[in-house]
N, CA, C and O atoms as CSV, one atom per row, in Angstrom:
chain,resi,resn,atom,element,x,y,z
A,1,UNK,N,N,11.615,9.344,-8.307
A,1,UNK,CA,C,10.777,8.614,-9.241
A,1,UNK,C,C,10.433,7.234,-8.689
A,1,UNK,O,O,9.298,6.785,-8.853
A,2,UNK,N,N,11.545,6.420,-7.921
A,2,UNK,CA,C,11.088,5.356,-7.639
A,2,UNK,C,C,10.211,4.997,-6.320
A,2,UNK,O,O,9.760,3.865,-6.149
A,3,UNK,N,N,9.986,6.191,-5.293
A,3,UNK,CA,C,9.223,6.429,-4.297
A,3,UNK,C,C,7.964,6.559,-4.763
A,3,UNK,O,O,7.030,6.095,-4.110
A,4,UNK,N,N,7.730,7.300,-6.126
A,4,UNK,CA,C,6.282,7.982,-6.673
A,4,UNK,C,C,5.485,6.337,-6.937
A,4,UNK,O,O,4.388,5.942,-6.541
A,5,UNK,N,N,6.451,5.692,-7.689
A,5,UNK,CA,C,5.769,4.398,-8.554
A,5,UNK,C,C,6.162,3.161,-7.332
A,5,UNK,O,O,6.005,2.043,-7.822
A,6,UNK,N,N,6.641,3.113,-5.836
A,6,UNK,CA,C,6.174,2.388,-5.218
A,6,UNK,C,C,4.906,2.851,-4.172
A,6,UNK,O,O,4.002,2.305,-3.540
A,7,UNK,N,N,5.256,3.744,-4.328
A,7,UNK,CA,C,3.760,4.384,-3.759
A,7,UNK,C,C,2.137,4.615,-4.884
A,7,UNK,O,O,1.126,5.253,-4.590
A,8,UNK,N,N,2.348,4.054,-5.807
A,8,UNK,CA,C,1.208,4.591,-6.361
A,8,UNK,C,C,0.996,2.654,-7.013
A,8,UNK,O,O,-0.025,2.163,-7.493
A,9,UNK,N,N,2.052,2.119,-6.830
A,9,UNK,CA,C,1.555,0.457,-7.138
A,9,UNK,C,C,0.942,0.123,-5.427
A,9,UNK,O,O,0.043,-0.687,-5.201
A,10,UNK,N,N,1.622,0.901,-4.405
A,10,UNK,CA,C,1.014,0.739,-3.048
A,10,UNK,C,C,-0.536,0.859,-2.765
A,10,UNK,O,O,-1.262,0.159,-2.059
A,11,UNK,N,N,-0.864,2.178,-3.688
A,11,UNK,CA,C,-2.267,2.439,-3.705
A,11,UNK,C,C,-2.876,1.642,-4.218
A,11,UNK,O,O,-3.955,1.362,-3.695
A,12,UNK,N,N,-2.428,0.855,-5.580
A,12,UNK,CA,C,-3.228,0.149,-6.473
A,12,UNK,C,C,-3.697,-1.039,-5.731
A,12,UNK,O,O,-4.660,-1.787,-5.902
A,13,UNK,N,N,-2.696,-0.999,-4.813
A,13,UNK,CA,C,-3.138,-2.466,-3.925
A,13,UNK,C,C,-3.974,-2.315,-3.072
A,13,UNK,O,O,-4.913,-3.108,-3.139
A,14,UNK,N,N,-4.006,-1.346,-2.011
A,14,UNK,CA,C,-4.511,-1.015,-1.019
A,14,UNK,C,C,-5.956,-0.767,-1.609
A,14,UNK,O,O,-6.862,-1.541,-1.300
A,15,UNK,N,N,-6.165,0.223,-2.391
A,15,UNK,CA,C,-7.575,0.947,-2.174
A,15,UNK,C,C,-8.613,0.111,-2.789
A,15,UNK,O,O,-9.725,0.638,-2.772
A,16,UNK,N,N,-8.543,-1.167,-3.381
A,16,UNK,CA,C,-9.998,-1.781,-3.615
A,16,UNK,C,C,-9.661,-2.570,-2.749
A,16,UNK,O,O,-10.232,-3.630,-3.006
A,17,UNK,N,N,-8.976,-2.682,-1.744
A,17,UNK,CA,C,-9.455,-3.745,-0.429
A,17,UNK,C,C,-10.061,-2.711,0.035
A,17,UNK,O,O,-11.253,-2.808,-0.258
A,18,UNK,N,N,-9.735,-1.284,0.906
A,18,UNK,CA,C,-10.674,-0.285,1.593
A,18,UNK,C,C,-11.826,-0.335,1.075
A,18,UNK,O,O,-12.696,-0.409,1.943
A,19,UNK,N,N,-12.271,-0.327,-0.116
A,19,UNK,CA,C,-13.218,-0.321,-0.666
A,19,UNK,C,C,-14.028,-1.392,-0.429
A,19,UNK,O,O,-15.167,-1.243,0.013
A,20,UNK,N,N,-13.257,-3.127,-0.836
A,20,UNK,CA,C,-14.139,-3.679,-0.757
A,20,UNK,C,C,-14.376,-4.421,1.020
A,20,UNK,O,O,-15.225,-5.268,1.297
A,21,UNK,N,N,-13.522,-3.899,1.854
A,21,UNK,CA,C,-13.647,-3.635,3.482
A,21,UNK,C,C,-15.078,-2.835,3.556
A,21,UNK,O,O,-15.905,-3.607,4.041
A,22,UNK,N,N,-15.508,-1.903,3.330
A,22,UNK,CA,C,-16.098,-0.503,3.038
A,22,UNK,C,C,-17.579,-1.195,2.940
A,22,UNK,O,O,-18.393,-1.169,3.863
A,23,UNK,N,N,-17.787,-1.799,1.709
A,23,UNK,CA,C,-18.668,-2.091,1.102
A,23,UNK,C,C,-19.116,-3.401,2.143
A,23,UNK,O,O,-20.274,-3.429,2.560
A,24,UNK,N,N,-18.396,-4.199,2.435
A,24,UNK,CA,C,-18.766,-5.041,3.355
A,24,UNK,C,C,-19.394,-4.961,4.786
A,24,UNK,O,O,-20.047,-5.829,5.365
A,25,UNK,N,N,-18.962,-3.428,5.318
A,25,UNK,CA,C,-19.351,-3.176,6.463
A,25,UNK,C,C,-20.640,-2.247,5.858
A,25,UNK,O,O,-21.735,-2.254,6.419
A,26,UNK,N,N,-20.446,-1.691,5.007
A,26,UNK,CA,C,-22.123,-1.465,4.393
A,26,UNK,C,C,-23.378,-2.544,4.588
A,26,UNK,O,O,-24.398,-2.504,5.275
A,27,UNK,N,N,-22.897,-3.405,3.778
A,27,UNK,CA,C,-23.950,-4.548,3.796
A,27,UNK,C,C,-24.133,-5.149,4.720
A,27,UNK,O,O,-25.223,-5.699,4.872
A,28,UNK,N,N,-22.825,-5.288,5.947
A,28,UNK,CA,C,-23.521,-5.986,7.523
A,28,UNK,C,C,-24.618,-5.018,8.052
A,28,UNK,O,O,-25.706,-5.411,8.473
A,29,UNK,N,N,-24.244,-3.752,7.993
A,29,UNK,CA,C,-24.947,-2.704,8.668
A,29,UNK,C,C,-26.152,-2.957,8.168
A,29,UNK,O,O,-27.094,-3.202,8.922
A,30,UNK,N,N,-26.295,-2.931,6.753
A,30,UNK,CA,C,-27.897,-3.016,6.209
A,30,UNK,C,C,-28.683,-4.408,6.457
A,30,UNK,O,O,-29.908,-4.507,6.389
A,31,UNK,N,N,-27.805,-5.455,6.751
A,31,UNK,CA,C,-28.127,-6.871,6.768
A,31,UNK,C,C,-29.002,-6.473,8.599
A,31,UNK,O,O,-30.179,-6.767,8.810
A,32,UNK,N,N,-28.378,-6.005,9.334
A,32,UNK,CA,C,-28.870,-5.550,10.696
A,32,UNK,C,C,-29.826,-4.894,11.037
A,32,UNK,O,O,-30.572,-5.190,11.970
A,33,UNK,N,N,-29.953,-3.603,10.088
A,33,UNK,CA,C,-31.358,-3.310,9.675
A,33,UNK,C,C,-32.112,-3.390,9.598
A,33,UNK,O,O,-32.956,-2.729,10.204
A,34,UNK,N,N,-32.413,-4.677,8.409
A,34,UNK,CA,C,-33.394,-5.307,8.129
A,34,UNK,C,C,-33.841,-6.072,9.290
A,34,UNK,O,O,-34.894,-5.799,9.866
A,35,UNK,N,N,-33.133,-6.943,9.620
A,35,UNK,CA,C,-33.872,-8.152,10.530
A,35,UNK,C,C,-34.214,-7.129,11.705
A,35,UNK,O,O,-34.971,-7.652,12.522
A,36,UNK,N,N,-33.971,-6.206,11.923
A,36,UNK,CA,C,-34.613,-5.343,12.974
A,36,UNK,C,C,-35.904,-4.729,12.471
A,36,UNK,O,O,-36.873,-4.676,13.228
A,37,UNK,N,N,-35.987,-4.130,10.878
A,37,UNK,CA,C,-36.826,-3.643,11.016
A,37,UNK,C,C,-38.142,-4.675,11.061
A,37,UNK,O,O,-39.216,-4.454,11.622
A,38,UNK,N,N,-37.751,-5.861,10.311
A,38,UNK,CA,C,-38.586,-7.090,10.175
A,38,UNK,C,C,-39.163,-7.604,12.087
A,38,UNK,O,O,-39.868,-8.577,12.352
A,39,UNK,N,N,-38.889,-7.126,12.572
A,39,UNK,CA,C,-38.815,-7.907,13.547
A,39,UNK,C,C,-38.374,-9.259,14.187
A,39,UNK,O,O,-38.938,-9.937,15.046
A,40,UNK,N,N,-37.081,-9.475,13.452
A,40,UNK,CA,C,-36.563,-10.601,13.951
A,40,UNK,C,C,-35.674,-10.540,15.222
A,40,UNK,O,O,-35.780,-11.232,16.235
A,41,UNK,N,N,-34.724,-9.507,14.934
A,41,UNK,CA,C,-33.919,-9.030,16.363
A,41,UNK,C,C,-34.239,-7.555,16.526
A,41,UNK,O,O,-34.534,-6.839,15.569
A,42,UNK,N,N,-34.147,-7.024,18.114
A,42,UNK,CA,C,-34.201,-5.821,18.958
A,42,UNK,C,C,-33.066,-5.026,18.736
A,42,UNK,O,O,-31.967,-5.289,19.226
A,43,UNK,N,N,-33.377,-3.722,17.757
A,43,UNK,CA,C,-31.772,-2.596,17.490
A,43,UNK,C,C,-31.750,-2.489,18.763
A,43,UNK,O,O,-31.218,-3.541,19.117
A,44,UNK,N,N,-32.047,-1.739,19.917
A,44,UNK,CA,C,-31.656,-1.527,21.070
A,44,UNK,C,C,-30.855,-2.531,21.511
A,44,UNK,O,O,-29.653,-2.271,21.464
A,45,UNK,N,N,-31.239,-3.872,22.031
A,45,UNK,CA,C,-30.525,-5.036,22.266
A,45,UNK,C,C,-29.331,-5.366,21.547
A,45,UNK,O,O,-28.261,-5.539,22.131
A,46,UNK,N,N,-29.413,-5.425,20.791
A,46,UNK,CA,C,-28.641,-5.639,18.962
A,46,UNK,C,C,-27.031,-4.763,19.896
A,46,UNK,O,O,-25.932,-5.105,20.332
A,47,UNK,N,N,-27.795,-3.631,19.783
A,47,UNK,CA,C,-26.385,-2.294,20.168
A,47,UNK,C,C,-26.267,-2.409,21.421
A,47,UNK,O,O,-25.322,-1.632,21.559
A,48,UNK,N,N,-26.516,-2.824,22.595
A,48,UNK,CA,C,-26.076,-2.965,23.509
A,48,UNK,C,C,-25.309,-4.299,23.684
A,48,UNK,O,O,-24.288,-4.365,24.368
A,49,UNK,N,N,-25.933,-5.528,22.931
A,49,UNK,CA,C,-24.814,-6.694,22.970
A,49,UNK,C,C,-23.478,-5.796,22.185
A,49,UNK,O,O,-22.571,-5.448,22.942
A,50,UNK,N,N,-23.411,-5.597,21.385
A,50,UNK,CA,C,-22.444,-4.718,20.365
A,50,UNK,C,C,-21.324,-4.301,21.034
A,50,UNK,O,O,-20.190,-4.767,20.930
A,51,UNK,N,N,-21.852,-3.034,22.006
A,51,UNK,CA,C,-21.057,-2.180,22.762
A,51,UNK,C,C,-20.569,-3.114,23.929
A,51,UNK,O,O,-19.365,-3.301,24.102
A,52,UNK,N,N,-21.472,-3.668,24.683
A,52,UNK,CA,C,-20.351,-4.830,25.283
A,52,UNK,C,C,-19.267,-5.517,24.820
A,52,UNK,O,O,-18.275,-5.332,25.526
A,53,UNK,N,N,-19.112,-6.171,23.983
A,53,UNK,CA,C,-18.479,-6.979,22.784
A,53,UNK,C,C,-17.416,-6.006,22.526
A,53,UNK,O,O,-16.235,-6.312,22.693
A,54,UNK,N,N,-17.718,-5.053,22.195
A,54,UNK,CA,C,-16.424,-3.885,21.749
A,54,UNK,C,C,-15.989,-3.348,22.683
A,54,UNK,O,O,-15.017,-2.650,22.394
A,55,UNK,N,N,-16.475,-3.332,24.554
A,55,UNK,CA,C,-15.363,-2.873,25.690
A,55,UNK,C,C,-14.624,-4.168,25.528
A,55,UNK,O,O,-13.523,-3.945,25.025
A,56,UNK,N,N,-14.826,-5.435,25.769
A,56,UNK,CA,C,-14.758,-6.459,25.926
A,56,UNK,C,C,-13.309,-6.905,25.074
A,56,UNK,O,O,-12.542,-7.827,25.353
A,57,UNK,N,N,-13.228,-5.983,24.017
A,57,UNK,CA,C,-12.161,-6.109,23.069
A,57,UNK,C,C,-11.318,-5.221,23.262
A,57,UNK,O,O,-10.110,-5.455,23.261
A,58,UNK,N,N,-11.904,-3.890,23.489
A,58,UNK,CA,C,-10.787,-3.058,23.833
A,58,UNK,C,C,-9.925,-3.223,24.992
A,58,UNK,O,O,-8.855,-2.631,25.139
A,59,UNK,N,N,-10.499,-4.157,25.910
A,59,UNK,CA,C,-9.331,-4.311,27.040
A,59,UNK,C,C,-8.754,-5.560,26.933
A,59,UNK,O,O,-7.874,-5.889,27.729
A,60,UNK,N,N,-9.203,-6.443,25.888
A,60,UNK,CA,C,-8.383,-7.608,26.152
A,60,UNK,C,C,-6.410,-7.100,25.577
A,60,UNK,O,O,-5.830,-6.176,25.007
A,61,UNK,N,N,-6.176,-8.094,26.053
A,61,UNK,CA,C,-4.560,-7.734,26.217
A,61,UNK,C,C,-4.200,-8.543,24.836
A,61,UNK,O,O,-3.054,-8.449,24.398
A,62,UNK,N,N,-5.189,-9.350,24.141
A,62,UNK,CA,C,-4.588,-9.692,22.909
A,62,UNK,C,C,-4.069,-8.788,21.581
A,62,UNK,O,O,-3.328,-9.117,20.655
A,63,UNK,N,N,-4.799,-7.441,21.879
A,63,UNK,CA,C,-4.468,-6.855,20.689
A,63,UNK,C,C,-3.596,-5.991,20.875
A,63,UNK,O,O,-3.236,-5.783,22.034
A,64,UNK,N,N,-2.887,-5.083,19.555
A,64,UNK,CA,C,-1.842,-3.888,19.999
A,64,UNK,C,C,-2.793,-2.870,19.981
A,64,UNK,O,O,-3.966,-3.243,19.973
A,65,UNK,N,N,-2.465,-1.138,19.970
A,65,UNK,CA,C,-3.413,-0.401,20.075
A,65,UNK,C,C,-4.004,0.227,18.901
A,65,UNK,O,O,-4.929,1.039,18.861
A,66,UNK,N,N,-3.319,-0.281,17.946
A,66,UNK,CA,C,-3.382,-0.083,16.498
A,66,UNK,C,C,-4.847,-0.779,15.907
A,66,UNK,O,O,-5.878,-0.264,15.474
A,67,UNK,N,N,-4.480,-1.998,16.078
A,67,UNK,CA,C,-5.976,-3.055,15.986
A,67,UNK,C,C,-7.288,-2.536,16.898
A,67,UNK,O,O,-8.453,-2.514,16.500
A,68,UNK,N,N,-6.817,-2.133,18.190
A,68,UNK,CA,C,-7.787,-2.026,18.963
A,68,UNK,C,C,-8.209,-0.248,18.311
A,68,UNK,O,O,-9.430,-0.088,18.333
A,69,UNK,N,N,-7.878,0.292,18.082
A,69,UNK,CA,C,-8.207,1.833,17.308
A,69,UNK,C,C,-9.301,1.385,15.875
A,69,UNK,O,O,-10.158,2.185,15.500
A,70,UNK,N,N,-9.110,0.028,15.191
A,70,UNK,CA,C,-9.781,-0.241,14.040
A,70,UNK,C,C,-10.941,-1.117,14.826
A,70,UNK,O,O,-11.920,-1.432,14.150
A,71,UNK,N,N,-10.904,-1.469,16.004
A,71,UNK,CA,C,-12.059,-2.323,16.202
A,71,UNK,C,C,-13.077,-1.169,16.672
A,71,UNK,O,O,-14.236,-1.062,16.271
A,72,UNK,N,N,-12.569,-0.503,17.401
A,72,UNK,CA,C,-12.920,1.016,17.699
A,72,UNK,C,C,-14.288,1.785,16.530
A,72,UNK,O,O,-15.498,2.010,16.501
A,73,UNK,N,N,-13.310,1.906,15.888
A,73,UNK,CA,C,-13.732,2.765,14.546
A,73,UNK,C,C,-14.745,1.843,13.748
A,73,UNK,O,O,-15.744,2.436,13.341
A,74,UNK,N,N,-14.662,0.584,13.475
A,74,UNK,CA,C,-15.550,-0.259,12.734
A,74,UNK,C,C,-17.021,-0.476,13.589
A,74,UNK,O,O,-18.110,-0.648,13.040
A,75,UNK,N,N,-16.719,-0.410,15.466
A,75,UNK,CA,C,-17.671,-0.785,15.860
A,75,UNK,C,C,-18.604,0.410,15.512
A,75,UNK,O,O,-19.442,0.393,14.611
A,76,UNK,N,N,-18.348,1.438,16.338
A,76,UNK,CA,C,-18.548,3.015,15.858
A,76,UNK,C,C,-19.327,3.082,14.556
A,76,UNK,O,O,-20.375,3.725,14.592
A,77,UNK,N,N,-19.021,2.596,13.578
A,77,UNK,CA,C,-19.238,3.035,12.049
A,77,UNK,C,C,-20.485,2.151,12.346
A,77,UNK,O,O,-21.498,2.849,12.317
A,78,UNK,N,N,-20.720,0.972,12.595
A,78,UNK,CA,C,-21.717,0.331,13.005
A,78,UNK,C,C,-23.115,0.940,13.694
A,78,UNK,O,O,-24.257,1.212,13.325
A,79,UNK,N,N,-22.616,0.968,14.468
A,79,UNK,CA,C,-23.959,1.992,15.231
A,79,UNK,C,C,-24.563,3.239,14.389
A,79,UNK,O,O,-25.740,3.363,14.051
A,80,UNK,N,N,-23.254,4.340,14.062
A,80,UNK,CA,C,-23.978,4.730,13.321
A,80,UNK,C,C,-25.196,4.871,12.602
A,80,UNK,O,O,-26.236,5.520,12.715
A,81,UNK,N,N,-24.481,3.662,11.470
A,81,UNK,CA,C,-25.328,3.387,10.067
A,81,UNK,C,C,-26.730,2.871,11.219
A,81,UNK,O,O,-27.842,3.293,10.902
A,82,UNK,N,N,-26.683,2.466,11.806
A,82,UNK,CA,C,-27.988,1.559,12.447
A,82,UNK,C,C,-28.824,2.594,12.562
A,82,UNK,O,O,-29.904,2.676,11.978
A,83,UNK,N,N,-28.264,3.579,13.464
A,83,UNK,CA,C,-28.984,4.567,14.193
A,83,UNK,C,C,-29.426,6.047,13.628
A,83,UNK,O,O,-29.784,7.081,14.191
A,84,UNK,N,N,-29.173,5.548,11.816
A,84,UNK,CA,C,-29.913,6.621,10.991
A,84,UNK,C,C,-31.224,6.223,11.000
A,84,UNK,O,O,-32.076,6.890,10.414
């Protein structure tokens, strides 16, 4: 019983940060969008500074491989959304 209710006050905590993590990388993505589709900045350019920036991180020696797996995945999720 007391595993169930530290695990489910665990969730209560956790899942509107994912969420509002979530929602935030929504709105950069769409914020990127726009000024591309506007013509203010180049998506091509845009994603190639990007993907530099994210080898650039994956080998620095500051992070563990844990962090570097979420910079991973966030950059990733990025492109994506762009490249619908």
């Amino acid at each position: 019983m007391k595993e169930e209710y530290v695990q489910a006050l665990a969730n209560g905590i956790v899942n509107p940060i994912v969420k509002q993590l979530h929602a935030n990388s929504l709105v950069g993505a769409g914020s990127i969008a726009y000024l591309a589709e506007k013509g203010v900045i180049d998506l091509d350019d845009y994603l190639k500074y990007m993907n530099s920036l994210k080898d650039s991180l994956l080998q620095a020696d500051d992070y563990d491989s844990d962090t570097k797996e979420a910079i991973k995945q966030e950059f990733d999720f990025y492109q994506n959304k762009l490249k619908m």
